[in-house]
BAFI-3210 file (N, C-alpha, C; in Angstrom, 3 decimals, decimal comma, padded with zeros to 6 digits):
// residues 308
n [1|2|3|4|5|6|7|8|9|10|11|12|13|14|15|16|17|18|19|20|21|22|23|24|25|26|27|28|29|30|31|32|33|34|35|36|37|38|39|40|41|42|43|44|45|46|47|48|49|50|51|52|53|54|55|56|57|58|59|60|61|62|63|64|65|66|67|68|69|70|71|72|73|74|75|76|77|78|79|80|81|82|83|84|85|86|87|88|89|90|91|92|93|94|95|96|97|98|99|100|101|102|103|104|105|106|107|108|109|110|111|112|113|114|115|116|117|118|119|120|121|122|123|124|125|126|127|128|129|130|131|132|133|134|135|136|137|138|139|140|141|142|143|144|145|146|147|148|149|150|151|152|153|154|155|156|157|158|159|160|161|162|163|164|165|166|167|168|169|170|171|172|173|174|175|176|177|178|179|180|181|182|183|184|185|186|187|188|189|190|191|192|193|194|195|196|197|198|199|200|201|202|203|204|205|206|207|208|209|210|211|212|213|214|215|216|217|218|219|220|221|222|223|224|225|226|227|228|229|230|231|232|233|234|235|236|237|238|239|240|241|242|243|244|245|246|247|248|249|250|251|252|253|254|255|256|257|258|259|260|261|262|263|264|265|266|267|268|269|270|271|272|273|274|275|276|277|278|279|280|281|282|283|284|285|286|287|288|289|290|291|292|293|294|295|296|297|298|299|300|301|302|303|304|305|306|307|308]
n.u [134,647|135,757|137,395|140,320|139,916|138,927|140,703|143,050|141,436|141,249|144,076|144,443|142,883|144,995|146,998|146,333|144,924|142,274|138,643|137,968|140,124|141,415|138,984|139,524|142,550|141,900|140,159|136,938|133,972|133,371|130,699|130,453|132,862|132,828|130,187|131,398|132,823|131,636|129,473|131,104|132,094|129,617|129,373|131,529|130,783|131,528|133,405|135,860|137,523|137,662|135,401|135,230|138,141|140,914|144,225|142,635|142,492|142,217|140,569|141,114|140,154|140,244|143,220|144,107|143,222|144,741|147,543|146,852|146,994|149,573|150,697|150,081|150,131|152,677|153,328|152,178|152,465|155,069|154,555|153,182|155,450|157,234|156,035|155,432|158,497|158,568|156,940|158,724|161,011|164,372|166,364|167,215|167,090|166,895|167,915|167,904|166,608|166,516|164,180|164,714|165,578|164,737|163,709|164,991|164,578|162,504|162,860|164,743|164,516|162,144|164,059|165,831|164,264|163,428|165,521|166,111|164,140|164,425|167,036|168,214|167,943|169,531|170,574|170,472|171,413|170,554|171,318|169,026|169,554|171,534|172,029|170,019|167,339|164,800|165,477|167,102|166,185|164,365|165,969|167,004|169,055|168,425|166,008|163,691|162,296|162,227|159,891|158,312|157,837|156,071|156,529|155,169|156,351|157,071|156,503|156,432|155,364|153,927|153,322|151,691|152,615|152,340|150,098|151,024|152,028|153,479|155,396|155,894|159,117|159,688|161,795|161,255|160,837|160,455|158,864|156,661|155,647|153,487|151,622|148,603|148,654|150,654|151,675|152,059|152,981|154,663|156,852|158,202|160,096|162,285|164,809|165,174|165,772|166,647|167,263|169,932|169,250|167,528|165,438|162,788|162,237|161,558|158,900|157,844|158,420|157,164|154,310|153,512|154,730|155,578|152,946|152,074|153,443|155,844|159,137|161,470|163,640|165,904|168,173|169,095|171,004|171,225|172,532|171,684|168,958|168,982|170,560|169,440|167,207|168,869|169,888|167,346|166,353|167,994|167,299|168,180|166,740|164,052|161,953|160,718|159,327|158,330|155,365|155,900|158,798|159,326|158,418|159,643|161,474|159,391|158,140|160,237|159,993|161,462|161,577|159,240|155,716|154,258|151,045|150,900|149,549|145,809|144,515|146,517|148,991|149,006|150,795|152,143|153,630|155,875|156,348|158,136|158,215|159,767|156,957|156,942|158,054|156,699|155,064|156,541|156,748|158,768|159,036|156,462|156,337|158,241|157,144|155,342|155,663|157,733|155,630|154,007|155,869|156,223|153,990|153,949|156,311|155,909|153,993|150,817|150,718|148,883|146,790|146,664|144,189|144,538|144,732|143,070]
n.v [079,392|077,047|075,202|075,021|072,557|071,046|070,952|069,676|066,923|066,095|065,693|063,976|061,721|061,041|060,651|058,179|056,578|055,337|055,625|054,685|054,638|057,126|058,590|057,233|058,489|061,269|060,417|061,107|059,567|057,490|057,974|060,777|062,025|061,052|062,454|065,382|065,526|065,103|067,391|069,142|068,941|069,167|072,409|073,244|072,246|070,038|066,623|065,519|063,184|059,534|057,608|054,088|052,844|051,999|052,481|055,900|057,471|060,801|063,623|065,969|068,389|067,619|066,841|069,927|071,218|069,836|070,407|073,431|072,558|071,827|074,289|075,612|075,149|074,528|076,982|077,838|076,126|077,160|080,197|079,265|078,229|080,846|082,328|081,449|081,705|083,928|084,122|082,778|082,337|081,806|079,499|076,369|072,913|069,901|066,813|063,262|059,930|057,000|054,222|052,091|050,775|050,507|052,667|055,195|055,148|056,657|058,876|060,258|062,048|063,817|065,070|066,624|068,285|070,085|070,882|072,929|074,803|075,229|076,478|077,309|075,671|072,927|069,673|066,352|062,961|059,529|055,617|053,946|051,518|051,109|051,802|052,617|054,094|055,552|056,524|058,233|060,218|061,260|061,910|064,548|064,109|063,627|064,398|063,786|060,290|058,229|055,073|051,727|050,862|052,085|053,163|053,611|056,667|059,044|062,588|062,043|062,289|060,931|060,624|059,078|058,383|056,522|053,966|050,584|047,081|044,690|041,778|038,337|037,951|035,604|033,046|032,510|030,300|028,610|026,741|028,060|029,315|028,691|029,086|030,407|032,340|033,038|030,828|031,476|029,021|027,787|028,887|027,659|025,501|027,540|029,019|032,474|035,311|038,755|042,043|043,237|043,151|043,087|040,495|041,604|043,649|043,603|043,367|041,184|039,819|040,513|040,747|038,997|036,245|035,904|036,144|033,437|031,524|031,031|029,989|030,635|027,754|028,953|031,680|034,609|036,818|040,286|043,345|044,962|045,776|045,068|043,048|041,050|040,350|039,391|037,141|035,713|035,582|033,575|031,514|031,225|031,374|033,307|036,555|038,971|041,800|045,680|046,538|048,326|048,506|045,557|046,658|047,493|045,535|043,099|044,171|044,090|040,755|039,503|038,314|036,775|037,971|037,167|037,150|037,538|035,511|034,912|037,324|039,128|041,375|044,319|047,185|050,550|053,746|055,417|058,944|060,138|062,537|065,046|065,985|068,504|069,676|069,137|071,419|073,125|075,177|074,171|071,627|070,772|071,454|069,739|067,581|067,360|067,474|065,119|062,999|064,001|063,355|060,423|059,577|060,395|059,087|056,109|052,856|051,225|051,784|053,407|056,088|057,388|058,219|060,851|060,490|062,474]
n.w [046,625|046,108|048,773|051,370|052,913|050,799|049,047|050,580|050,797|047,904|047,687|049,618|048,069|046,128|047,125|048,821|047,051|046,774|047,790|050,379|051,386|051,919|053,185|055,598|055,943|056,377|058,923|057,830|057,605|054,858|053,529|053,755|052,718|050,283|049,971|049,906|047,762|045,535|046,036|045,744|043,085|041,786|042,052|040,487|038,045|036,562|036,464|038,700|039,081|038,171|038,600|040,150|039,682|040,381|040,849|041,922|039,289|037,800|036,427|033,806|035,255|037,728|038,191|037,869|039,857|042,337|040,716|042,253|044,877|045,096|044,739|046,589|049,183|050,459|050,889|052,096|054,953|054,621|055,450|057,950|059,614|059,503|061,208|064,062|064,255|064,467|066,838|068,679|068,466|066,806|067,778|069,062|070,353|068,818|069,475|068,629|068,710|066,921|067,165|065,236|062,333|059,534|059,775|058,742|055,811|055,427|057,252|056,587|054,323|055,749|057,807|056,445|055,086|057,517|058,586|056,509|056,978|059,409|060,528|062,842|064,816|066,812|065,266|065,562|065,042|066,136|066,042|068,007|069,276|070,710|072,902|076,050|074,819|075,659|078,901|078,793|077,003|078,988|081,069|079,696|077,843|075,360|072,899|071,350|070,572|067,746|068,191|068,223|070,784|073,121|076,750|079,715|081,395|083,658|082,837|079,876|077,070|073,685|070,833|067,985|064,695|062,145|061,676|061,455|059,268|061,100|059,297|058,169|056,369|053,450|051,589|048,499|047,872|049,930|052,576|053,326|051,971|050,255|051,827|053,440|055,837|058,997|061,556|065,096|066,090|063,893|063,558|065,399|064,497|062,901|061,388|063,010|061,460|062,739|063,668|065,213|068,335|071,739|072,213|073,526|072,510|070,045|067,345|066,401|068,537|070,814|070,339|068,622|069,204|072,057|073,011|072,668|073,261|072,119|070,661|068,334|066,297|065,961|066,241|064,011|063,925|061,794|060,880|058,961|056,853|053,901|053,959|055,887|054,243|051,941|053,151|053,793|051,135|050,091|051,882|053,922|056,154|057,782|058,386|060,360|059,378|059,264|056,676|054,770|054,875|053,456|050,459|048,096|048,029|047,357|045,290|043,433|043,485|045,051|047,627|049,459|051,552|054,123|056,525|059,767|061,688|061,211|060,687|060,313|062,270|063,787|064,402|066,239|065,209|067,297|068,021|071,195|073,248|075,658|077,407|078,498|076,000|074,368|072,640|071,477|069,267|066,611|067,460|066,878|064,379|063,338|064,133|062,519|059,896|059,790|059,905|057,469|055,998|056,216|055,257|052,613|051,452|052,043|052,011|052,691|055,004|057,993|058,954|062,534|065,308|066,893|070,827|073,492]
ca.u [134,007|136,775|138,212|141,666|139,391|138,468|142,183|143,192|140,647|141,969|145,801|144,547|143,107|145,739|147,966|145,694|144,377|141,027|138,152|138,339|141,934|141,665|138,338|140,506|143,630|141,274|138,948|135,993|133,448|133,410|129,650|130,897|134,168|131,939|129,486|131,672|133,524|129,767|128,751|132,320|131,559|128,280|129,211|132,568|129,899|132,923|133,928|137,500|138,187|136,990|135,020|135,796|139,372|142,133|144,663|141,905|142,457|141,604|140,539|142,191|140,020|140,975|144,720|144,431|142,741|146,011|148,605|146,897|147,392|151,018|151,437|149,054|150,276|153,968|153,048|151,033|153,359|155,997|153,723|152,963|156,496|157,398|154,779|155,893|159,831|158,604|156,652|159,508|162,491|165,015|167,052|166,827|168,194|166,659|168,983|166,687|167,065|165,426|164,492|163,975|166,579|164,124|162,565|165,818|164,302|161,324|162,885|165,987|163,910|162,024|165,388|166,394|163,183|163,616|166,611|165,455|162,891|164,989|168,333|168,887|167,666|170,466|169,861|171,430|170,686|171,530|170,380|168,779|170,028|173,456|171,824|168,516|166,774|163,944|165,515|168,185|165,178|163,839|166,885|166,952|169,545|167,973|164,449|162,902|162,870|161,098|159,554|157,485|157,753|156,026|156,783|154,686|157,157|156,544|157,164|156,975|154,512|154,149|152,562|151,672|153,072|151,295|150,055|151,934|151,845|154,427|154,476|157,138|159,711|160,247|161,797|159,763|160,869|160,391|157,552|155,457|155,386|152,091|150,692|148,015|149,141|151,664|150,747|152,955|153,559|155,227|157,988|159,465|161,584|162,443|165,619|164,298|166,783|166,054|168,422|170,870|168,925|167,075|163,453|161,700|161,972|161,021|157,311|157,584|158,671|155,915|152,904|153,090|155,038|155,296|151,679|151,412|154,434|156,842|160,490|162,153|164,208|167,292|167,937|170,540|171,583|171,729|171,939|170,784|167,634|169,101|170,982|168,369|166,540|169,361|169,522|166,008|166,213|168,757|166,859|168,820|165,458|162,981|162,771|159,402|159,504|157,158|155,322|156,482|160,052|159,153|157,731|161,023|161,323|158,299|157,828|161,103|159,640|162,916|161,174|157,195|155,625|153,390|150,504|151,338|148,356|145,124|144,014|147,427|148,908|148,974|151,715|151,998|155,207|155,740|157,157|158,257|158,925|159,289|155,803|157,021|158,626|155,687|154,056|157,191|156,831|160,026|159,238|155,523|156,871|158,789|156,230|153,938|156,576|157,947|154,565|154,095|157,166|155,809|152,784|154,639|157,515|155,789|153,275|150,804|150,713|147,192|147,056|146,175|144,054|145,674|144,077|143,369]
ca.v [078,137|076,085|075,502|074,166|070,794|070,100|070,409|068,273|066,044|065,567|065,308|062,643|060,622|060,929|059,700|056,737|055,755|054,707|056,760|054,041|054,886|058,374|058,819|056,846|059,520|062,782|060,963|061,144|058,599|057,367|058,673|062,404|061,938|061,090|063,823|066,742|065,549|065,335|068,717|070,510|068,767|070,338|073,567|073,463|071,742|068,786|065,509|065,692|061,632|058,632|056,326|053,181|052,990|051,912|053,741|056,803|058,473|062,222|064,432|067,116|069,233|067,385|067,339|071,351|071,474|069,006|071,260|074,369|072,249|071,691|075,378|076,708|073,944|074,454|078,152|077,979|075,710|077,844|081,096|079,293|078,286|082,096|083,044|080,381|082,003|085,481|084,162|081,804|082,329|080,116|078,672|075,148|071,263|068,220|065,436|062,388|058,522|055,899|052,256|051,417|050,519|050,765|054,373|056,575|055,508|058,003|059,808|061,629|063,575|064,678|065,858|067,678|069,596|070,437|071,425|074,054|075,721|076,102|076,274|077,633|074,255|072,218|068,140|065,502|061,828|058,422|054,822|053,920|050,052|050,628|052,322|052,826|055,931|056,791|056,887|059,309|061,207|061,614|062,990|065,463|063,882|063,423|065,378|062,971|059,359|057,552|053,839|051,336|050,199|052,749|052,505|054,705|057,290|060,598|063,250|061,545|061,842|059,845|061,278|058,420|058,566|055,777|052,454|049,386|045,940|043,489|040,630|037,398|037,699|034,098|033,084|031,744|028,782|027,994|025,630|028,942|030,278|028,494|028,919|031,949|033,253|032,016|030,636|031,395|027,557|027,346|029,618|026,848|024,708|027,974|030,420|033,724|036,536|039,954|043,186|042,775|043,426|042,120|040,419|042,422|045,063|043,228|043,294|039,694|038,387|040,822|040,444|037,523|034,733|035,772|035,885|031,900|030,986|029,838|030,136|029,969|027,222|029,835|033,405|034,789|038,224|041,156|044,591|046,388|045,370|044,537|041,843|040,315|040,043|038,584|035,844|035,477|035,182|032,250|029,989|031,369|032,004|034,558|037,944|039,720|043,268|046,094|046,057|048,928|048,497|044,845|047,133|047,307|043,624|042,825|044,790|043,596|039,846|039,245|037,457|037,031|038,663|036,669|037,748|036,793|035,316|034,829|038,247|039,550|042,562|046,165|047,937|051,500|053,952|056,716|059,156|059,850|063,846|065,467|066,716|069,958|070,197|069,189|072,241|073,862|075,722|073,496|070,525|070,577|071,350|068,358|065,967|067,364|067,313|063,871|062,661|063,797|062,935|058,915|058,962|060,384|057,579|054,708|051,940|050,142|052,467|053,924|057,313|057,015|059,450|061,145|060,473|063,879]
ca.w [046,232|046,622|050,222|051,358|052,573|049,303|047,957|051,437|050,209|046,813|048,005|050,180|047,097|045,319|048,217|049,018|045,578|046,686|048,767|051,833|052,251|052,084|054,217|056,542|056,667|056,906|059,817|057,735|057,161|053,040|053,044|054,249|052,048|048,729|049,763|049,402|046,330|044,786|046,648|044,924|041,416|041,252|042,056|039,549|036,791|036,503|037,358|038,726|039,242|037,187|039,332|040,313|039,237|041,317|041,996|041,283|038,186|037,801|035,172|033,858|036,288|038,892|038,146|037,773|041,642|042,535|041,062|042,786|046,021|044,866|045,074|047,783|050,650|050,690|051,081|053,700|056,011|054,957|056,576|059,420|060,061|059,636|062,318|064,782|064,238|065,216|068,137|069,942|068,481|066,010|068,405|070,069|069,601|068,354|069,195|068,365|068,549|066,298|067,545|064,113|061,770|058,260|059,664|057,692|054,195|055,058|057,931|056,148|053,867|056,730|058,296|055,071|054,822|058,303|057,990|055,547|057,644|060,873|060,421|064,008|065,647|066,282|065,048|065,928|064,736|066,214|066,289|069,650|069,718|071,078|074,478|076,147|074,626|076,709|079,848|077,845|076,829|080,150|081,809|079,094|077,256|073,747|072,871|070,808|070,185|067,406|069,143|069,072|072,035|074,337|078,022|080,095|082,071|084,400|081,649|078,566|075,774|072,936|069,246|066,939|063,592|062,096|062,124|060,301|059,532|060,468|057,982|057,530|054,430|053,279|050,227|047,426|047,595|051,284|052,347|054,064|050,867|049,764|052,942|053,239|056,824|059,438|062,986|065,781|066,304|062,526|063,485|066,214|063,525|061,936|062,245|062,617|060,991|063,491|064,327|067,156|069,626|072,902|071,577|073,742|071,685|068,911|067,348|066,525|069,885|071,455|069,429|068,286|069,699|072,930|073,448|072,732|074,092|071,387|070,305|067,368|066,411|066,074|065,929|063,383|063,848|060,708|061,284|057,767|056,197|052,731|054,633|056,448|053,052|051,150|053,831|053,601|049,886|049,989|052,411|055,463|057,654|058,104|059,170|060,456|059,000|058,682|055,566|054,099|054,757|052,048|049,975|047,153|047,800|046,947|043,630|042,554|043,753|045,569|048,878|049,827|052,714|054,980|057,369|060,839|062,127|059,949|060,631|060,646|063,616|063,491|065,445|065,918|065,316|068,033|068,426|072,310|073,555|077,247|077,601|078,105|075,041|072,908|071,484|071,121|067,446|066,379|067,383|066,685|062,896|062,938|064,446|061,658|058,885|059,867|059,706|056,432|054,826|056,292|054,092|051,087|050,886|052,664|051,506|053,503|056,571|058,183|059,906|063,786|065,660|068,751|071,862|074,029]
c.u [134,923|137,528|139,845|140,910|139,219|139,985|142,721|142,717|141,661|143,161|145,371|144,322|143,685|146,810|147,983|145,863|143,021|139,946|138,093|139,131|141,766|140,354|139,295|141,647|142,912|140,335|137,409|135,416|133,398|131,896|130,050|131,903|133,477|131,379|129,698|132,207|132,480|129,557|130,131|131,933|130,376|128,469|130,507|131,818|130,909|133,360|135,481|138,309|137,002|136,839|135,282|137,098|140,202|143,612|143,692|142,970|141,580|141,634|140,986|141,682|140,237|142,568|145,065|144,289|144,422|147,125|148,526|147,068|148,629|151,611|151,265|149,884|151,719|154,158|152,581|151,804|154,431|155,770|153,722|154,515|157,178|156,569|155,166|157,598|159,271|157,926|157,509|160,541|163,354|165,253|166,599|167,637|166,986|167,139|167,852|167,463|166,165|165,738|164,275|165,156|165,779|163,672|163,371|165,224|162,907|162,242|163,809|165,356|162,675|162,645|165,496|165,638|163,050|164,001|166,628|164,734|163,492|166,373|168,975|168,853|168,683|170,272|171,412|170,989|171,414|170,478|169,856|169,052|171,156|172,788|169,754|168,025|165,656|164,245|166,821|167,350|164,609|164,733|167,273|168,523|169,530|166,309|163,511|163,249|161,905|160,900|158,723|156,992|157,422|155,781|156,423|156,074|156,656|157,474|157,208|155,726|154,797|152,727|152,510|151,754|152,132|150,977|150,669|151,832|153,072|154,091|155,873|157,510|160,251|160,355|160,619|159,690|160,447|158,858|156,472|155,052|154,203|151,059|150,346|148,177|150,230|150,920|151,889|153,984|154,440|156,332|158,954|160,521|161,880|163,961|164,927|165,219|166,046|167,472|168,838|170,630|167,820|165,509|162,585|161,315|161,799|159,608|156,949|157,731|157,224|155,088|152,709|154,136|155,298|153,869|151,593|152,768|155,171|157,965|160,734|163,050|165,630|166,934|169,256|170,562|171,937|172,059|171,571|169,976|167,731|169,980|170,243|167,912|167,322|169,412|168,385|165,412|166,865|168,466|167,664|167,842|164,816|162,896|161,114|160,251|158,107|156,832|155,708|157,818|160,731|158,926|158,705|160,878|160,431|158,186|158,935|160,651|161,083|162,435|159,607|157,348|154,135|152,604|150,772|149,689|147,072|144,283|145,103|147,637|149,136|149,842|151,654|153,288|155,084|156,972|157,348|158,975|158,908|157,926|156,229|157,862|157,560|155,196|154,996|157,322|158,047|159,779|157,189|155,600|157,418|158,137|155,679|154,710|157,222|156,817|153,959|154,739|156,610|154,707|153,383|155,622|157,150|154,227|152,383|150,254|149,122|147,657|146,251|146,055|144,672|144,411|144,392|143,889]
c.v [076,948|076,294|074,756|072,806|070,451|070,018|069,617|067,162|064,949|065,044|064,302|061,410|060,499|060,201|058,235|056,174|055,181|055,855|056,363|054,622|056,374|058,852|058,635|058,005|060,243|062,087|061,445|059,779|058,879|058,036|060,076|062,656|062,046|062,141|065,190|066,660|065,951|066,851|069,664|070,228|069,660|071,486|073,841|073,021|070,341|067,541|066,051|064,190|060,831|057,570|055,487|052,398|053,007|051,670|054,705|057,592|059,445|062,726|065,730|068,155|069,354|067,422|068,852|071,632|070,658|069,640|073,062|073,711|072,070|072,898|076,113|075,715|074,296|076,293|078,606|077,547|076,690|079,482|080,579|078,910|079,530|082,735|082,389|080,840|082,933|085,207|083,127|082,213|081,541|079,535|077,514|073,852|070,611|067,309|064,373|061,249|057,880|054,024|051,638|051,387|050,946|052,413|055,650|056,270|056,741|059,412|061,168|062,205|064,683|065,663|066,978|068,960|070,403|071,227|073,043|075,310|075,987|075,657|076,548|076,800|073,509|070,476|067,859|064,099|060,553|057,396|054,566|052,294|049,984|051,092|052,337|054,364|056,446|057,076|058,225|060,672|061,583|062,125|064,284|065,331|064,015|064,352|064,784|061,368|058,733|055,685|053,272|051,058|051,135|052,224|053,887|055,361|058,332|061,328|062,985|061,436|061,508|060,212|059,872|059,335|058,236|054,824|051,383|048,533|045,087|042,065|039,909|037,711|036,395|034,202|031,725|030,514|027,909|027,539|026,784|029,493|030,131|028,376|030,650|033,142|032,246|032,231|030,677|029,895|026,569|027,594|028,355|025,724|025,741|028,882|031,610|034,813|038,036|041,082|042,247|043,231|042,560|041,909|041,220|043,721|045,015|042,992|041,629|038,825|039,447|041,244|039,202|036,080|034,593|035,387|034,022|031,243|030,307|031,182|030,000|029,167|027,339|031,252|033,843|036,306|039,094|042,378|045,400|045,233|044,390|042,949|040,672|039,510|039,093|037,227|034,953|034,805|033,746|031,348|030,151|030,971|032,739|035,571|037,880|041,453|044,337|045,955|046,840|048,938|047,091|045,318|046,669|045,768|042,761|042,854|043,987|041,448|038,779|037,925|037,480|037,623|037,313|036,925|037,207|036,487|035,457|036,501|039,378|040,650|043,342|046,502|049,451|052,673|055,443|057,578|060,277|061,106|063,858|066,405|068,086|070,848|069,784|069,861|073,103|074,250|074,419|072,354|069,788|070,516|070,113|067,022|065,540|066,670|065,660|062,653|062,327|062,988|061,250|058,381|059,403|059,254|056,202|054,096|051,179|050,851|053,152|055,112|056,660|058,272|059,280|061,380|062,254|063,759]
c.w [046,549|047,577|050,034|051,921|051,909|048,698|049,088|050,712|048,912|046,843|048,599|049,248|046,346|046,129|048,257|047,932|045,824|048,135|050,021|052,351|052,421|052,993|055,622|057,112|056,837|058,085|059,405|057,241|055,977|052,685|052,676|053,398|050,150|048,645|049,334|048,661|045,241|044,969|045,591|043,009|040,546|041,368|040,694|038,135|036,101|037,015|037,561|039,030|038,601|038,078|039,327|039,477|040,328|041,005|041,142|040,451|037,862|036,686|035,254|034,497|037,631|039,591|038,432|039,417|042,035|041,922|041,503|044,448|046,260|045,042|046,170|049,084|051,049|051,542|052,686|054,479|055,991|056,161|057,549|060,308|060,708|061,162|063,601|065,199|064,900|066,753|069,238|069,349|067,698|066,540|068,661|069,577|070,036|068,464|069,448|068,262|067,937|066,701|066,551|062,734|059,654|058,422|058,949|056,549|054,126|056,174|057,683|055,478|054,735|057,547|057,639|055,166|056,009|058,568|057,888|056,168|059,131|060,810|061,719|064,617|065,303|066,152|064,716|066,160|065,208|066,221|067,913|069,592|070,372|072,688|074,411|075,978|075,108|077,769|079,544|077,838|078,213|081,146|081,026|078,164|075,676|074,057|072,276|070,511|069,562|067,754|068,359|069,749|073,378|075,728|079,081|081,260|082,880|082,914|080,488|077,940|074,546|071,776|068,256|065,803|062,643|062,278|061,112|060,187|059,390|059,978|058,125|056,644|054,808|051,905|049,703|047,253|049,164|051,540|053,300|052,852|049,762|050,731|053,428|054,204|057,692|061,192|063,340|065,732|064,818|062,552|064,576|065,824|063,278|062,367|061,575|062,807|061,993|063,623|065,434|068,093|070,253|072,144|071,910|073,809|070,076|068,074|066,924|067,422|070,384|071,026|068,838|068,628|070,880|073,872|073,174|072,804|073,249|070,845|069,514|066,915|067,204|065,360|065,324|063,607|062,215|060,987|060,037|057,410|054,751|053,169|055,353|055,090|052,031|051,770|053,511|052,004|049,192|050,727|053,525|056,341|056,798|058,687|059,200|060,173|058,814|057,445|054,878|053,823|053,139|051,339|048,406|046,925|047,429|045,486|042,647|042,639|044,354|046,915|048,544|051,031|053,040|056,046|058,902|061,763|061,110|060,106|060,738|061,697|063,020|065,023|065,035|065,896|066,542|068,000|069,769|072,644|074,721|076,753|077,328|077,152|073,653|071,907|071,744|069,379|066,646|066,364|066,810|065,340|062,609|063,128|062,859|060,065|059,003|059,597|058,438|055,502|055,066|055,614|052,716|050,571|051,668|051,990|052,459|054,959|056,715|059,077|061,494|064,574|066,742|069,601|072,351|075,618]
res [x|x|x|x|x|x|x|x|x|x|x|x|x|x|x|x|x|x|x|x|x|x|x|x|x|x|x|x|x|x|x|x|x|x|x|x|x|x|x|x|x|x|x|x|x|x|x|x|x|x|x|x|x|x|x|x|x|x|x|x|x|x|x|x|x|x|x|x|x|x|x|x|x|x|x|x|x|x|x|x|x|x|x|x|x|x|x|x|x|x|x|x|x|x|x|x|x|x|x|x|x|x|x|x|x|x|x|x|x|x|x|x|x|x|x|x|x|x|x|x|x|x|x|x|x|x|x|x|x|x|x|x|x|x|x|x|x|x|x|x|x|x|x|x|x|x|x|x|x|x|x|x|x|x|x|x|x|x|x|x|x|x|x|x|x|x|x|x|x|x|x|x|x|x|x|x|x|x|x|x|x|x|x|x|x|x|x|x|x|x|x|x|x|x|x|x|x|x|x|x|x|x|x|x|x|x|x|x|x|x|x|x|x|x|x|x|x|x|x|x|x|x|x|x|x|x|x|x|x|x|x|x|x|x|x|x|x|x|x|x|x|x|x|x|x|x|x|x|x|x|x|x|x|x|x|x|x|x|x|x|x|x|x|x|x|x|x|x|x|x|x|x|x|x|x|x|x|x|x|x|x|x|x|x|x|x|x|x|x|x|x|x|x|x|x|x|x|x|x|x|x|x|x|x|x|x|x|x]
***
């Protein structure tokens, strides 16, 4: 009576908090998504979530389905991991680069759990700002690199993660900070706080201010995040950040976040293998598992289907 889609299901609204968001990660329309919550209720004789309530709140039949998914799921990956060992083998290396300076607050417990499940794979973690990491990756240097910035290559595919929104942090006191989105053409008095690296590998020089042709007053250099932000908080400048990476800063009401444009952008995170190392058991675990671990510790983010 009860499948593993219906406990998917549930893990997803419990993820999300609302049935939009969670139609959204499983790929089903909210009709089709309602229907079989309805269709399992009636057959269990039970509600298991309390309608319109945000973040959804579940009843204690629903909680019980949600910690048999807490035990059945871990199980199962761990089996198919097992099955995946006997048919390739432990061995192999992971050496991986990230163009993304915020992506360790989700990506190390992805590592960890990794880790765990193939201890024969050898990993090996660096940032990708000090060198260029796809052409690294494409001589068979590195095996993975997480991007946004895909750049079509011979050999190189490219797995979305998910999708994100970068957003301005301005402090609260700064004169954007009663204003409901920001127009490219606001940022050209402004200094604009970014990593140390070249713009055009930046999602704020290419998405939005390159396209309409403007500069920022001045550009200050940070390289960690909490630095940027403290700047940001004292009336240094501005930083564009994803939105999850504000997320902390936010709650604690340390900076604001601002939409960039009145319909704000959506960027997407990749991450960038040799083709013919894609559906290697190993690394197909880690896409999947990295994946995960980005909707468990992140805020804000949308799943994105994979093209075929």
């Amino acid at each position: 009576m009860i499948e593993i889609k219906h406990l998917n299901t549930l893990v997803a609204l419990r993820s999300t908090g609302s049935l939009v968001e969670a139609a959204q990660r499983l790929f089903l329309t909210q009709s089709a998504l309602s229907h079989q919550l309805k269709d399992l209720e009636e057959k269990l004789g039970t509600s298991l979530f309390v309608r319109k309530t945000r973040p959804v709140r579940f009843t204690v039949a629903g909680q019980r389905l949600l910690d048999l998914a807490d035990d059945i799921f871990p199980s199962i990956a761990s089996a198919e991991r097992d099955i995946s060992r006997l048919n390739s083998g432990e061995a192999g290396r992971l050496h991986m680069a990230i163009e993304c300076h915020s992506c360790f607050q989700w990506l190390m417990p992805a590592i960890d759990k990794f880790r765990d499940s193939w201890p024969e794979v050898e990993l090996d973690l660096s940032s990708g700002f000090s060198f260029a990491p796809l052409p690294a990756l494409a001589r068979g240097s590195l095996d993975l690199v997480v991007t946004s910035d895909p750049v079509t290559m011979a050999g190189i595919s490219y797995i979305p993660l998910f999708s994100y929104q970068p957003m301005l942090a301005v402090s609260r006191h700064h004169r954007f900070a009663k204003m409901p989105y920001i127009q490219a053409q606001d940022l050209a008095e402004e200094v604009l706080i970014t990593y140390p690296v070249e713009n055009d590998r930046l999602d704020i020089f290419n998405l939005f201010l390159e396209p309409a042709d403007v500069q920022p007053a001045q550009i200050r250099h940070a390289e960690m995040t909490v630095m940027m932000l403290q700047l940001v908080a004292s009336g240094r400048g501005v930083a564009a950040l994803p939105n999850w990476a504000l997320t902390e800063y936010l709650e604690r009401d340390y900076v604001m976040a601002k939409h960039l444009g009145e319909k704000g952008i959506w960027n997407t995170l990749y991450a960038a293998v040799r083709t013919e190392q894609k559906d290697l058991p190993f690394m197909a675990d880690f896409l999947t598992t990295a994946t995960s671990s980005s909707f468990e510790h992140l805020k804000g983010i949308k799943a994105v289907r994979q093209s075929d």
